[in-house]
N, C-alpha and C positions, 0 to 999 in steps of 0.2 A: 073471834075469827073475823067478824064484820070490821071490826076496829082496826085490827091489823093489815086488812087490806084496803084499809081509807087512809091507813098513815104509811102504807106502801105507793100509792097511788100519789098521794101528797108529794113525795120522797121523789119520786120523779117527774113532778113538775116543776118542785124545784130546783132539781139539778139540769133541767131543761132549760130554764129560764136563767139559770147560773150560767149554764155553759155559749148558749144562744145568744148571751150582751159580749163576748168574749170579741167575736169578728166585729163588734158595732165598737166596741173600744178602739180596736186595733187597726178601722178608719180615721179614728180622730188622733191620729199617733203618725208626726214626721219625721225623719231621720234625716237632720242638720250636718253638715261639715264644713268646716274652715275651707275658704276658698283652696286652699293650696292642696286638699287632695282632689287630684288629675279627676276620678272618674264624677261622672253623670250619675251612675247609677250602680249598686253591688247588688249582690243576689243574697239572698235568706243566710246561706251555706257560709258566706265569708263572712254576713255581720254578725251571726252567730260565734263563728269564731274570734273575733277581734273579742266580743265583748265576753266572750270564755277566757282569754287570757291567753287562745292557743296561737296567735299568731301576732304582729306587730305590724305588716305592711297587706296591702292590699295583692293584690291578682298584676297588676299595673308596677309596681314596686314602689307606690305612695305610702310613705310612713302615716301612720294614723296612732290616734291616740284616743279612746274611748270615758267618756264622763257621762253622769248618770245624775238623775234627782234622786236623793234618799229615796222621796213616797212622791204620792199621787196617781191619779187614776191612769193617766199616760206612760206613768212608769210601771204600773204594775201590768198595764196592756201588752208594754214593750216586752216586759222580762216572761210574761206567758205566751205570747203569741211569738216570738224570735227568738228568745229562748230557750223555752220550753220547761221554764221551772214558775216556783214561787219565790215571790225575793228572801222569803227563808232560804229556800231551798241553794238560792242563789248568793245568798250571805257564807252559807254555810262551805258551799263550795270554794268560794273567794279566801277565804281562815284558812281553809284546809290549803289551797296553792300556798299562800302564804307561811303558812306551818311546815310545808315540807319543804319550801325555799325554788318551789319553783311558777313561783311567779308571783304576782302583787295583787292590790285590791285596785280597780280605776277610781280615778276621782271622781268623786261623790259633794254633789250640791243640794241647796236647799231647796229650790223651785227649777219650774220650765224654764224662766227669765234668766237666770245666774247658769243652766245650762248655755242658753244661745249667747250668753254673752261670754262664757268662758270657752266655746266654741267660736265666735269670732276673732277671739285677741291670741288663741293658740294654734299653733302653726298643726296641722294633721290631725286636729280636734273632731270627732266624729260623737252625736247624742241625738238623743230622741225626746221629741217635745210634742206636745199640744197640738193637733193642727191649726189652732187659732195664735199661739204662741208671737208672739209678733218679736222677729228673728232677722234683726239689719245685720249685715256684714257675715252673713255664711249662706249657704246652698243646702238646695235639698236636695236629698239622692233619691232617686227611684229606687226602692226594693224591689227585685224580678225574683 
């Protein structure tokens, strides 16, 4: 009995301590865009949906175009804290649009660096890097 309520007690401090670095990641996480999209800043609700596959243009009518790092700490911040999955979770989902023919996978790189730099050379390119990511030739958007 003693035992089982030291390794229930355990249990949630580590899901405490799991869940608590979540918003400390999800500071050190920017969301870069090619100059050419119009806005400043988009809300949770739209860059949720671009990067779900469920929409192509912004609120403004700026074509956007969503790329991703495989991994990384910034990536896995991103896809937990905007949108709301694990990048399993969010693999699996991308197959499945794919498999039914209604929609695609985004482009997918290998680091923070080959995101900002595939976001500067592409026209409506929108990703999420590093805050320290050092990011010439794109903007950053405010999430509200």
């Amino acid at each position: 009995m003693k035992t089982a309520m030291m390794n229930s007690r355990m249990l949630l401090v580590a899901a405490l301590m799991m869940f608590g670095s979540i918003p400390a990641l999800a500071g050190n996480v920017k969301v870069i865009a090619n100059p050419s999209v119009k806005p400043d800043s988009i809300s949770t609700d739209e860059l949720r949906s671009v990067f779900l596959e469920e929409r192509r243009s912004l609120s403004d009518g700026s074509h956007v175009e969503p790329v991703l790092a495989r991994t990384g700490p910034a990536h896995d911040a991103f896809v937990e804290q905007y949108l709301g999955k694990s990048d399993a979770a969010l693999q699996i989902y991308y197959r499945s649009l794919v498999f039914t023919g209604k929609g695609s996978m985004p482009k997918s790189v290998d680091s923070d660096a080959e995101v900002a730099a595939y976001v500067a050379r592409t026209k409506g390119a929108i990703g999420c890097v590093a805050t320290g990511t050092i990011a010439a030739g794109v903007k950053t958007l405010e999430v509200r």
